[in-house]
C-alpha positions as CSV (number, residue, x, y, z in Angstrom):
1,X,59.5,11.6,-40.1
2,X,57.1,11.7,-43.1
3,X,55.9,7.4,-41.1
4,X,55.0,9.0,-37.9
5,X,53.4,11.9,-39.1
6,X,51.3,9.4,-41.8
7,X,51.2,7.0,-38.4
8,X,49.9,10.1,-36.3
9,X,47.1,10.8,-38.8
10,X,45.9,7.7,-39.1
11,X,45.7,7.2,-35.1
12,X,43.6,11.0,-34.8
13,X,39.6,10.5,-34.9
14,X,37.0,10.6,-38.0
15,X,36.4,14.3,-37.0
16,X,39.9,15.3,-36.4
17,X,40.3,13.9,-39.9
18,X,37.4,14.7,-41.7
19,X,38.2,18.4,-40.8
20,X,41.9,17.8,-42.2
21,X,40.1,17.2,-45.5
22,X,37.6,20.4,-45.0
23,X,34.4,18.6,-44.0
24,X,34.8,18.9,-40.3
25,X,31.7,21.5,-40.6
26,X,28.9,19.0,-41.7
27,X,30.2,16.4,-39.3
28,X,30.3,18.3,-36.4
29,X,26.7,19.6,-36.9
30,X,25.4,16.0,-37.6
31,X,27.1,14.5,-34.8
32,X,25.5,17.5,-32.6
33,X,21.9,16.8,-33.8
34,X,21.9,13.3,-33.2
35,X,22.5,14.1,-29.4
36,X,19.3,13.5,-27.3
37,X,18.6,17.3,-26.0
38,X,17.6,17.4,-21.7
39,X,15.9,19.3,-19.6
40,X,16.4,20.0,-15.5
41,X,14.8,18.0,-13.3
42,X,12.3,20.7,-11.3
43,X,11.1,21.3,-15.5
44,X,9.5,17.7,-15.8
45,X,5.9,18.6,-14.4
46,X,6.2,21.8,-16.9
47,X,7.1,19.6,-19.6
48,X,4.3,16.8,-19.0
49,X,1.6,19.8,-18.8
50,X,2.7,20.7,-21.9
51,X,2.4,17.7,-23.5
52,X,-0.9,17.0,-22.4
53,X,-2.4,20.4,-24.0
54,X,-0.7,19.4,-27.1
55,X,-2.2,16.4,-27.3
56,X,-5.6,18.2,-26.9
57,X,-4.9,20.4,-29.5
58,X,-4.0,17.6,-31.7
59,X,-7.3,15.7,-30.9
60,X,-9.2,19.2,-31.8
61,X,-7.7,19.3,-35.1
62,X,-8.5,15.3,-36.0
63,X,-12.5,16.3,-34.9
64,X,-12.0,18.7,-37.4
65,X,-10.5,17.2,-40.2
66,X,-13.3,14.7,-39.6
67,X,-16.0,17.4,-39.9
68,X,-14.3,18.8,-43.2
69,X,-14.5,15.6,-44.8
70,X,-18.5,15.3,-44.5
71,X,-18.3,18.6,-45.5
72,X,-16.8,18.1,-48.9
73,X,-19.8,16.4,-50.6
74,X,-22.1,19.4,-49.5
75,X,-20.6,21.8,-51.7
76,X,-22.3,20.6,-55.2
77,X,-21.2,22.2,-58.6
78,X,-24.2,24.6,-58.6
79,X,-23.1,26.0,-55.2
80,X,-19.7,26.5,-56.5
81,X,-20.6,27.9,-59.7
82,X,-23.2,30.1,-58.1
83,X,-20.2,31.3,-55.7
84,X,-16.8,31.6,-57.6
85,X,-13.7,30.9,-55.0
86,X,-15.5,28.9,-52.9
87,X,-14.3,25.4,-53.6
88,X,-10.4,26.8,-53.3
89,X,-11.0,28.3,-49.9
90,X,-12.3,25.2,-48.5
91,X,-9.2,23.9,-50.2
92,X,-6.8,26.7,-48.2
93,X,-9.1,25.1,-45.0
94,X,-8.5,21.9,-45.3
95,X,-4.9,22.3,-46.3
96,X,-4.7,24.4,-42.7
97,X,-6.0,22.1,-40.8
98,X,-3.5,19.1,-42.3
99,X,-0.7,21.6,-41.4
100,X,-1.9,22.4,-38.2
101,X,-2.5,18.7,-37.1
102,X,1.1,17.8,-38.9
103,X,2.9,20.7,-36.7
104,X,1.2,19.5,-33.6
105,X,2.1,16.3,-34.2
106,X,6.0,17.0,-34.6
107,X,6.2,19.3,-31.8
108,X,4.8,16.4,-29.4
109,X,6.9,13.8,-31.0
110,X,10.2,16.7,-30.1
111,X,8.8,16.9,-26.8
112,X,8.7,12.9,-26.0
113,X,12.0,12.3,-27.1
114,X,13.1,15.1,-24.8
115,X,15.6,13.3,-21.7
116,X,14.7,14.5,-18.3
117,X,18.1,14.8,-16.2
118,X,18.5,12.9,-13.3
119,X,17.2,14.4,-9.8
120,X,20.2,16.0,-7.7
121,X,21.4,13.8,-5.0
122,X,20.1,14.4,-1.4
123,X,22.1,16.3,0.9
124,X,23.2,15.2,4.0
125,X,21.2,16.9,7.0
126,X,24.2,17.2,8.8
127,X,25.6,20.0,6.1
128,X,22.5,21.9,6.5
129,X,22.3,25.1,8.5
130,X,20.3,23.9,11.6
131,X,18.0,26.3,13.5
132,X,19.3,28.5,16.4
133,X,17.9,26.4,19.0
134,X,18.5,22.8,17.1
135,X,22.3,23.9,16.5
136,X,24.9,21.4,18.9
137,X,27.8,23.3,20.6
138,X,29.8,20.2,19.3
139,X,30.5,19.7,15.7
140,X,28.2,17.0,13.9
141,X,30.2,13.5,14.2
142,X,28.1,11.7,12.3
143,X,28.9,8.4,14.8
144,X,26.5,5.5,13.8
145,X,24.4,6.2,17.2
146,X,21.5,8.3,18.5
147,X,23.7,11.2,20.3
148,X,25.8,11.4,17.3
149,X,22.7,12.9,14.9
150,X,22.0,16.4,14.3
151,X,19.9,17.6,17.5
152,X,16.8,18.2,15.0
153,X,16.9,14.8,14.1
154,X,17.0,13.1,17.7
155,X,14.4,15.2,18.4
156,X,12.2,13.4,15.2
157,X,13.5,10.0,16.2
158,X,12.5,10.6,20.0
159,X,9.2,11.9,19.0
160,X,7.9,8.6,17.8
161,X,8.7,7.3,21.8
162,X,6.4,6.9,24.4
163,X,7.8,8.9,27.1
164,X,8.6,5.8,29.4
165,X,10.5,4.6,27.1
166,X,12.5,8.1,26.4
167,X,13.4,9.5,29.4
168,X,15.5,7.1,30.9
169,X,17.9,7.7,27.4
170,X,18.9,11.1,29.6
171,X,20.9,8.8,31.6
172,X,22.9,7.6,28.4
173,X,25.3,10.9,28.8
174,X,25.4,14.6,28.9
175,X,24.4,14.9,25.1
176,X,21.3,12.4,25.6
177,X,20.5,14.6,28.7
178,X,20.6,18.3,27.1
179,X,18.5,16.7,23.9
180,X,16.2,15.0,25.8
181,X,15.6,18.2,28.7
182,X,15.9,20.7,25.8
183,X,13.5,23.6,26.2
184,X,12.0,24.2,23.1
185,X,11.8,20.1,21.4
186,X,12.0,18.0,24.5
187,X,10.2,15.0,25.3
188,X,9.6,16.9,28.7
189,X,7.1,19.4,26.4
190,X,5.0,16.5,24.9
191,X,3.1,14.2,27.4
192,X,1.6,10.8,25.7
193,X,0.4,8.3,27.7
194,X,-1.7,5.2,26.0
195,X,-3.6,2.2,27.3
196,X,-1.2,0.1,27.7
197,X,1.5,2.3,30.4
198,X,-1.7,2.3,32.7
199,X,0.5,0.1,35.0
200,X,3.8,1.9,34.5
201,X,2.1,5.8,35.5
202,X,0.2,4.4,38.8
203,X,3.3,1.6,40.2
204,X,5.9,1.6,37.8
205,X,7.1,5.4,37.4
206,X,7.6,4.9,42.0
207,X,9.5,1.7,41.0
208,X,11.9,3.1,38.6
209,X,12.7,6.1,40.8
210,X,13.0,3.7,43.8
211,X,15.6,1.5,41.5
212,X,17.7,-1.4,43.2
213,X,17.0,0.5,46.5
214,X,14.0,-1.3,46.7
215,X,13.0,-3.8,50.2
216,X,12.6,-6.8,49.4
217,X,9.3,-8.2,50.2
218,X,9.1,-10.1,53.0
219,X,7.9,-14.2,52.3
220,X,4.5,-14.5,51.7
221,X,2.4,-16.1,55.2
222,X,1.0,-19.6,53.7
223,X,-2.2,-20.4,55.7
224,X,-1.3,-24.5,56.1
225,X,-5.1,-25.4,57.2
226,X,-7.0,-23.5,54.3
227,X,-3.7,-23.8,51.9
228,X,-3.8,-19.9,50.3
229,X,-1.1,-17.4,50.6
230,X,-1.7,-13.9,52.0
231,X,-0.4,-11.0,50.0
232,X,1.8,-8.7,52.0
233,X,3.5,-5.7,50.4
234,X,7.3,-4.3,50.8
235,X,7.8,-1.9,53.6
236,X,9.7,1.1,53.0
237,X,11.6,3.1,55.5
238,X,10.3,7.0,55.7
239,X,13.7,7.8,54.0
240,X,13.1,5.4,51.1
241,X,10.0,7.5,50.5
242,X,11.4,10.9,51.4
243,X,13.8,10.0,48.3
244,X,10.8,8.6,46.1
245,X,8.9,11.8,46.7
246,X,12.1,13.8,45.3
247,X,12.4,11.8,42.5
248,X,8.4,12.4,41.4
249,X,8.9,16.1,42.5
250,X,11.8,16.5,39.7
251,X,9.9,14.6,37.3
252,X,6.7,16.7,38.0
253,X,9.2,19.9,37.6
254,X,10.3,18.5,34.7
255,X,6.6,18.1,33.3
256,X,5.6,21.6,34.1
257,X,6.8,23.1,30.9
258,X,4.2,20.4,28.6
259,X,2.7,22.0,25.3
260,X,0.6,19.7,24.2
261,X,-1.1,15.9,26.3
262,X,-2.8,12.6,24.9
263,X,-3.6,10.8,27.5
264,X,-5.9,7.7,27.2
265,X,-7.9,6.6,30.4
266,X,-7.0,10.0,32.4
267,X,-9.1,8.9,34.9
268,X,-7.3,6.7,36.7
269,X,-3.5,8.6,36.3
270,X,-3.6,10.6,39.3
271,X,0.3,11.8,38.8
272,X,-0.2,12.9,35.2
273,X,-3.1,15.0,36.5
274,X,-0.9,16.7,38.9
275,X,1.8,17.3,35.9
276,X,-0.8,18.5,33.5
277,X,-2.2,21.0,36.3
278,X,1.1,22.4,36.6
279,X,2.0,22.9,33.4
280,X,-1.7,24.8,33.0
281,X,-0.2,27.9,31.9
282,X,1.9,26.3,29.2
283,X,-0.6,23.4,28.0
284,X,-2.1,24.6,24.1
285,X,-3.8,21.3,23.0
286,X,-5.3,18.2,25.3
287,X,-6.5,15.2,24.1
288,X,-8.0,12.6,26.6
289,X,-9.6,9.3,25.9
290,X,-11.1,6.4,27.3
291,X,-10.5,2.4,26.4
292,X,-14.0,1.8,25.8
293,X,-17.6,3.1,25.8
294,X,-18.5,2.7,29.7
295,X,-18.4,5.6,31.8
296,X,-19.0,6.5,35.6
297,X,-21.4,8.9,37.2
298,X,-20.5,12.4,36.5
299,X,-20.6,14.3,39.9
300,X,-19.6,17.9,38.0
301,X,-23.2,19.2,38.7
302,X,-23.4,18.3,42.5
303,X,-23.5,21.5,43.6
304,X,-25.1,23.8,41.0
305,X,-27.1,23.8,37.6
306,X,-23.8,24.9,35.7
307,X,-21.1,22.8,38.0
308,X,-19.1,25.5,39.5
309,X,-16.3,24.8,41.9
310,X,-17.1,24.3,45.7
311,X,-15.7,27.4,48.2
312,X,-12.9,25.6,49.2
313,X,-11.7,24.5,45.3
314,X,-9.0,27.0,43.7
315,X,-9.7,27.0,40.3
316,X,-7.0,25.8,37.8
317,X,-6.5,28.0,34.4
318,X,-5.4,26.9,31.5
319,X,-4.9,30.2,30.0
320,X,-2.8,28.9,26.8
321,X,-5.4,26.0,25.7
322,X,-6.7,26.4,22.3
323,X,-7.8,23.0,21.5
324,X,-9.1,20.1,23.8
325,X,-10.6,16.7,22.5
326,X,-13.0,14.4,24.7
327,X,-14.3,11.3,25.0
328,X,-16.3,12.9,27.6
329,X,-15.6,15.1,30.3
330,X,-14.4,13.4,33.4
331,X,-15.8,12.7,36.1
332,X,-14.1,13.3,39.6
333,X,-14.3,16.0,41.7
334,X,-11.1,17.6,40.8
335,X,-11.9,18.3,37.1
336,X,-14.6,20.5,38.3
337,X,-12.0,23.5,39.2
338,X,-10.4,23.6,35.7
339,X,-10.9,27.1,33.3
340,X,-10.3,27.4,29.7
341,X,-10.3,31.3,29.0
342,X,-8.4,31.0,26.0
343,X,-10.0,28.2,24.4
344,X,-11.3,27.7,20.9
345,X,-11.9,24.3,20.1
346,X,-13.6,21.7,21.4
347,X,-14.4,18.0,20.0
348,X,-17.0,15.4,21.9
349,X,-16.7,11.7,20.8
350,X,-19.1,10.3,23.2
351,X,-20.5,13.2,25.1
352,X,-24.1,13.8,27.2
353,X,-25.7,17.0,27.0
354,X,-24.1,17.9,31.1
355,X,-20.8,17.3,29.2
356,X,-21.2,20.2,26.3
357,X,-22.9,22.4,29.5
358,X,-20.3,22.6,31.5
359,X,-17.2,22.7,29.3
360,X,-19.1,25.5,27.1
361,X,-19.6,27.3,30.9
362,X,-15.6,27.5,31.3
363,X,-15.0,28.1,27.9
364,X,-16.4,31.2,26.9
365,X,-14.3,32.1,24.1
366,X,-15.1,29.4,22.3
367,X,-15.5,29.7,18.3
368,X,-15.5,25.6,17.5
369,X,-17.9,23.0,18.8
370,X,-17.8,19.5,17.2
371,X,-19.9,16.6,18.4
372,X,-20.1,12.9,17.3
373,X,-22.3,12.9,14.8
374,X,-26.1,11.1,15.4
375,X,-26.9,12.6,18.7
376,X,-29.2,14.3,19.8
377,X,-29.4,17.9,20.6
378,X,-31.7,18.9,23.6
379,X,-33.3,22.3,24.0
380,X,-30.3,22.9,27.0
381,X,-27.6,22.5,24.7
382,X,-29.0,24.9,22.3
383,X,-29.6,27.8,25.1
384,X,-26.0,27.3,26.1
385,X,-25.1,28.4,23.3
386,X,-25.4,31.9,24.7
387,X,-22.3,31.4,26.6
388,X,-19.9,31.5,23.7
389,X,-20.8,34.4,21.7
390,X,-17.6,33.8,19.5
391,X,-19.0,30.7,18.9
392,X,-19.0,30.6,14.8
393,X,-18.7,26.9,14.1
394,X,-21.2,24.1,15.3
395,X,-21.9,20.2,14.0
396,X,-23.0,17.6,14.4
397,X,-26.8,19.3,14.8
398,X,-29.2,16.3,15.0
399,X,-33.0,17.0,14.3
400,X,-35.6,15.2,16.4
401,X,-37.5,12.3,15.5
402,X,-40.5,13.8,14.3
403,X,-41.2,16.9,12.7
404,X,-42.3,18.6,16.2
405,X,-39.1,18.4,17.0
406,X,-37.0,19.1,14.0
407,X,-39.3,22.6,13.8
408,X,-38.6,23.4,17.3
409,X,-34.6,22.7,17.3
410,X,-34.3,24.7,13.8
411,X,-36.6,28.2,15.9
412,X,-34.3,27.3,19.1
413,X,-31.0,27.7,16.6
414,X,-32.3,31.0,15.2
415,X,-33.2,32.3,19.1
416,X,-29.5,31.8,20.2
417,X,-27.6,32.4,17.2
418,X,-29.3,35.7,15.6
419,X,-28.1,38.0,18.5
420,X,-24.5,37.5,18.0
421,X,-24.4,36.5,14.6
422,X,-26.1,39.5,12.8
423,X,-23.7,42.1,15.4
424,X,-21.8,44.4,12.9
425,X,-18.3,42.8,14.3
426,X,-19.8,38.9,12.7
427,X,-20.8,40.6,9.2
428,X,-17.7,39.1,7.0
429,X,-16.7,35.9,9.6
430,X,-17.4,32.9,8.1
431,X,-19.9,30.8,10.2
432,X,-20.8,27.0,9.5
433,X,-23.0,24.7,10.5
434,X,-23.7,21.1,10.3
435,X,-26.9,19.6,10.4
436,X,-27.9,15.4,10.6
437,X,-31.5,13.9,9.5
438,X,-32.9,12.1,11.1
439,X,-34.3,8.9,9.6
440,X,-37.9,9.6,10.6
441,X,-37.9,12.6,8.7
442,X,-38.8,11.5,5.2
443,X,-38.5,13.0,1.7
444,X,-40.4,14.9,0.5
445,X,-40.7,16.9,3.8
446,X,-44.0,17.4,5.3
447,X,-45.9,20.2,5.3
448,X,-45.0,21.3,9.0
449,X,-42.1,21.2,8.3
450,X,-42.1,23.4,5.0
451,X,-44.4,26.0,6.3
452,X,-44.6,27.8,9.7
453,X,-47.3,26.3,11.9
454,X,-47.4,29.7,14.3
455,X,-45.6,32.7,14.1
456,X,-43.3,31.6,16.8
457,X,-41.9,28.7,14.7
458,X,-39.6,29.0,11.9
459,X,-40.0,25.9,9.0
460,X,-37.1,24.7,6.7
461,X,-37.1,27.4,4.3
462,X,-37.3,30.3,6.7
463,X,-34.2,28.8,8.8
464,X,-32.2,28.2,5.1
465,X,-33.1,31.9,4.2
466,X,-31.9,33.3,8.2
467,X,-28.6,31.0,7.6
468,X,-28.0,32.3,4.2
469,X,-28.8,35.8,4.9
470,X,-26.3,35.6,8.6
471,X,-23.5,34.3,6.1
472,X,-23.9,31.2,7.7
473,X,-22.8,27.9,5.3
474,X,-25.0,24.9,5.9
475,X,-23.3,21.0,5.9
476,X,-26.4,18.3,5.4
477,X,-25.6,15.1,5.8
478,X,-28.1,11.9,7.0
479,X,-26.8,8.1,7.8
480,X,-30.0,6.9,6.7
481,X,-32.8,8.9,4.0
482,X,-36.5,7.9,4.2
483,X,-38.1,8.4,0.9
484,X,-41.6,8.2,1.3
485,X,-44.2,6.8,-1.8
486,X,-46.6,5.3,0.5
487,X,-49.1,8.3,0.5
488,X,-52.0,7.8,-1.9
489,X,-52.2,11.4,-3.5
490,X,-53.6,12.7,-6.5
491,X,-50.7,14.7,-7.6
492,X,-47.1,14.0,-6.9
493,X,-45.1,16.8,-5.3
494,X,-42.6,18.1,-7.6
495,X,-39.1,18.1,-6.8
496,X,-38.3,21.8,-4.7
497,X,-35.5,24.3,-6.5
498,X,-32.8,27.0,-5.1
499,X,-31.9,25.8,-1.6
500,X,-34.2,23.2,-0.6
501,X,-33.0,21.2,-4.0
502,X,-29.4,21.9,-2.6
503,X,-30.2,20.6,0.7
504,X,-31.8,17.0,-0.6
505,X,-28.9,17.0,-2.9
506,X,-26.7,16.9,-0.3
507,X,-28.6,14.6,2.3
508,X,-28.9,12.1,-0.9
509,X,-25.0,12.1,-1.5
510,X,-24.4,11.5,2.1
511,X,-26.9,9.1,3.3
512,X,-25.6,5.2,3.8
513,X,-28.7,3.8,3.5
514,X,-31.8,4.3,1.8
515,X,-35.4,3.7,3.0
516,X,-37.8,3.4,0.2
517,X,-41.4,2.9,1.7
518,X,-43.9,1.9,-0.8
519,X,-47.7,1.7,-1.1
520,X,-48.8,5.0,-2.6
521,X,-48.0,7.3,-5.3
522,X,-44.6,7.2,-6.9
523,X,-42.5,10.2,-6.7
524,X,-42.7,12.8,-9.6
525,X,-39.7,12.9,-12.0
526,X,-38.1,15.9,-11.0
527,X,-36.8,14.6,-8.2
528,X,-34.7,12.3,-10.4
529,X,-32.1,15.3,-10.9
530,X,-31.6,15.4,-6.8
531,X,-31.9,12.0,-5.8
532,X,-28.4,10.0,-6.8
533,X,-27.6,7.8,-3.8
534,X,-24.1,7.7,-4.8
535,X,-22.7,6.8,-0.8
536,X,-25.3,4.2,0.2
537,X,-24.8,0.6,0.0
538,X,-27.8,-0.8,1.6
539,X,-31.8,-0.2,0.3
540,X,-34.7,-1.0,2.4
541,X,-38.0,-1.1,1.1
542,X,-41.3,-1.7,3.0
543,X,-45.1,-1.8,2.6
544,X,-44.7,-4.2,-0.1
545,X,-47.6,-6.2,0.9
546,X,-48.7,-6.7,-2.5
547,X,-47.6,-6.9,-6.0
548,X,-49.7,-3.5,-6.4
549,X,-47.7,-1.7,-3.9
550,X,-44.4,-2.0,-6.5
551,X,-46.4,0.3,-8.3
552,X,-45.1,3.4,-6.1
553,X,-41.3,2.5,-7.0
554,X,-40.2,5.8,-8.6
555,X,-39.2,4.7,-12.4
556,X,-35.7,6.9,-12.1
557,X,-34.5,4.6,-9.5
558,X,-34.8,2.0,-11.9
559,X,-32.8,3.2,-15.2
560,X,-29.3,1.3,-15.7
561,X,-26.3,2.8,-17.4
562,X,-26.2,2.1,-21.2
563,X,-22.8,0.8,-21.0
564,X,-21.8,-0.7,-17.5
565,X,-25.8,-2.1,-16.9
566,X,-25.4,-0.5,-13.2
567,X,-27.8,1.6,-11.0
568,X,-27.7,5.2,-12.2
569,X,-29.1,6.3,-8.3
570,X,-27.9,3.4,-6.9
571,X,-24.5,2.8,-7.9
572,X,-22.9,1.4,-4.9
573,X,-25.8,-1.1,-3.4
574,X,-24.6,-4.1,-1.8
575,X,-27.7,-5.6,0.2
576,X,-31.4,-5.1,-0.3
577,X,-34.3,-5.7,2.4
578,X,-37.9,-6.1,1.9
579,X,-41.0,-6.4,3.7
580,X,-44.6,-5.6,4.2
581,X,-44.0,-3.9,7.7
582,X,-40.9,-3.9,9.0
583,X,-37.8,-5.7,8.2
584,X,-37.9,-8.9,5.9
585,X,-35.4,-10.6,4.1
586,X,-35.0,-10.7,0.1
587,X,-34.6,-14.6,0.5
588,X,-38.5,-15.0,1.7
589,X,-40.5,-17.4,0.2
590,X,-43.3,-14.9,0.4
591,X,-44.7,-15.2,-3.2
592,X,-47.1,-12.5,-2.9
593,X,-43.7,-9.8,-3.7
594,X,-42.8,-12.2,-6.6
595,X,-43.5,-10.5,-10.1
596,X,-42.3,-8.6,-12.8
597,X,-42.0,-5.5,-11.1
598,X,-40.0,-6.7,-8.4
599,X,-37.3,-9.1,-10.0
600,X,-36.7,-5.3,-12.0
601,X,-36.5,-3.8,-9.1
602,X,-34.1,-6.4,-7.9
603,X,-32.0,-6.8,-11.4
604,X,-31.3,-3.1,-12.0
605,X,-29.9,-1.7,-8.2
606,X,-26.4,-2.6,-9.1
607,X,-26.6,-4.3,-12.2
608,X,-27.7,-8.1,-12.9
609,X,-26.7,-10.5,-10.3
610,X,-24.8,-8.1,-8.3
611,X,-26.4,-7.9,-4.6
């Protein structure tokens, strides 16, 4: 007995047996202090912030241990004997500040060596409470096939098919069908159709319906003498079409439910226009685009100034639209009927000035108007604005190519928006507005442009301090900023403040290329603070018909970086043009450009050897 017990202690672990002896204490603690101690998963970002502000505070401390130690030598032994317990409080400081750094210093050093716990293992979607209308009335198999996923999840998968392609999966079975025709997440609910099912929506969609009932076309007459073959197409008996007339009938009942159409060349579908029509009351965002740029001859304004339907047209409402996207609006004479009462959006890609008319004329509760950016606004554009008095967002606004026109578009703006915008009901809504540049417009701004020519016009300022005052917030942008230095003054202008400086700011950030035209008086230095090109990658400078005209270069857009050599206002420059008038390339062999000033001008846009 006394072997096996001897034999059993022996076999026990070190702790068992240390505590036999009355050390089990100390053990135990060490053996708990050497574990690594973890945190839960959703506590790592916590734990990384913390970290990180740590680590600032331990940086803090190091600048001023640094400081205390240039401080040291100041204190002489005539300051310290003129002030008694001075030298051992800088003592008590400097000890403070070791502490300090030493404590942050271990408590980041705890922190890193703190274990982040694994991330907890993804459920499966089948175990998670589906929605009411996603929930199967069969239990969840989890078969390796597309009727045997959660209903939520065919609904995804079938999402990402064109709806070809999708509905003849309601054939499959009765699982496929109910997913596929489901009322609320259906296919039937989302109509896409891109460029390349053209084919399928005017020929094919007859041809599936038809199936293997189809004639077979008859052989082809072959003309022996002039040796071509004459096309003849498949007769069908009137009971062959009664049946493909069903067929599109239950498909266009099937479509009448859609939510939401992208439909690319819409011009040419004639059945998906009869599906989208009947769904008109359902419909809450369209889409439709075109392949390319070409378009036909609108014929919406045959019959009056704002293209309203004929007598004998019954107009189609859309009464659930909210957003609608165009390439342009199309032409044909059956787009002419359609109404969007309830719409709120609307976004031109490629759009003429008829276009905004008449989609603004059926859309009067419109608060959004987006147009492609770099066209030009005509004065009937801006009084249609009237229409829409909800109307609370507006871009792209281009100004005119010459300052005639810019100050007549910005009093035209003020006209139409100031009796709806300053109504008691608009004081608190939050109205925007974007604004282009045009590239004949140069900076700094003329004086027509600055300063009211009549009291009927309204300059720059006056329009920034209507917007500002109407709680209306201003987007400037520009494609391509003119800065003109080819005026011989006496005086530079100085660079403006407030607003206006916000406004160059902005059109300077923005702009893709820059147009420096030379020849005169160099820009003051103010304007270095407001003009950092920090978008463009292409400059242009003219009127360098002699060495002299370098002269006007503003010296800001020459300084470099101290460390990277780079362009401080021209950071991102690529190419660089110059000529005397016009457009001429850097690689001339005109010698009259070549000289100091130049090959600076050239060295410092990006750095040396860079364009």
């Amino acid at each position: 007995m006394q072997k096996s017990e001897k034999r059993a202690r022996a076999d026990a672990p070190p702790a068992a047996a240390a505590a036999s002896e009355g050390a089990g204490g100390s053990v135990g603690a060490s053996s708990s202090a050497s574990q690594q101690p973890t945190i839960e998963w959703e506590d790592r970002e916590a734990l990384g912030c913390l970290i990180s502000q740590l680590q600032s505070i331990k940086q803090l401390e190091a600048q001023v241990a640094d400081v205390l130690l240039d401080v040291r030598p100041n204190l002489t032994s005539q300051i310290a004997d003129s002030l008694p317990g001075i030298s051992g409080k800088l003592r008590a400081l400097e000890e403070s500040v070791s502490w300090r750094y030493s404590s942050v210093r271990s408590l980041i050093g705890m922190l890193t060596a703190v274990k982040v716990a694994k991330p907890p293992l993804p459920q499966p979607i089948g175990n998670k409470a589906l929605p009411a209308h996603a929930r199967s009335t069969k239990p969840y198999t989890g078969r390796p096939c597309l009727d045997g996923l959660p209903p939520d999840v065919t609904h995804i998968v079938l999402g990402h098919l064109p709806m070809k392609d999708a509905v003849p999966l309601s054939r499959v079975n009765r699982s496929m069908r109910q997913q596929i025709s489901d009322e609320t997440n259906g296919i039937y609910k989302h109509l896409v159709i891109g460029k390349d099912e053209r084919d399928f929506w005017r020929q094919g969609i007859r041809k599936n319906i038809e199936g293997d009932s189809a004639p077979a076309p008859p052989a082809p007459y072959i003309d022996h003498i002039y040796g071509y073959v004459t096309p003849t197409r498949p007769r069908r008996s009137s009971s062959q079409e009664r049946a493909i007339e069903e067929g599109l009938n239950k498909v266009k009942q099937s479509l009448s439910g859609l939510r939401t159409v992208h439909i690319t060349g819409f011009e040419d579908h004639k059945f998906p226009h009869e599906c989208v029509e009947a769904s008109r009351g359902t419909i809450r965002h369209m889409r439709l685009t075109e392949e390319g740029p070409t378009r036909g001859s609108s014929d919406l304004f045959d019959d009056d100034e704002f293209g309203g339907a004929r007598r004998n047209d019954v107009e189609v409402v859309f009464s659930q639209m909210e957003g609608l996207y165009l390439d342009y609006w199309p032409t044909g004479r059956r787009f002419r009927k359609w109404r969007f009462p309830s719409l709120r959006s609307v976004e031109f890609s490629n759009a003429i000035d008829d276009d905004v008319k008449g989609v603004m004329r059926r859309a009067r509760k419109l608060r959004t108007l987006v147009m492609a950016p770099f066209r030009f606004w005509v004065t009937e554009v801006v009084a249609a604005l009237r229409w829409c008095p909800e109307l609370v967002d507006i871009k792209w606004v281009r100004l005119g190519e010459s300052v005639e026109d810019a100050v007549s578009l910005l009093t035209d703006l003020k006209l139409q928006l100031e009796p709806t915008w300053s109504l008691p009901s608009m004081k608190g809504v939050e109205k925007r507005l974007g604004i282009e540049l045009s590239d004949k417009i140069a900076v700094p701004f003329e004086h027509d442009l600055m300063h009211r020519r009549s009291p009927d016009l309204v300059g720059l300022p006056a329009f920034l301090e209507w917007a500002a005052a109407a709680g209306c917030k201003i987007e400037w942008t520009a494609r391509i900023l003119t800065i003109d230095c080819s005026k011989d003054l006496v005086r530079s202008t100085p660079a403006p403040t407030g607003a206006m400086a916000n406004l160059v700011r902005s059109l300077a950030n923005s702009a893709k290329e820059v147009v420096l035209m030379c020849g005169g008086k160099a820009l003051d230095q103010s304007w270095a603070r407001l003009l950092v090109f920090s978008s463009a990658t292409k400059l242009t400078v003219t009127g360098v018909s002699s060495p002299e005209a370098l002269s006007s270069v503003p010296p800001f857009l020459t300084t470099v970086h101290d460390d990277s050599g780079g362009n401080r206002h021209l950071p991102k420059v690529r190419e660089l043009e110059a000529s005397s008038s016009g457009t001429l390339s850097r690689d001339s062999e005109d010698e009259r450009i070549r000289d100091s000033r130049w090959e600076e001008v050239c060295e410092t846009v990006n750095g040396p050897g860079s364009l």
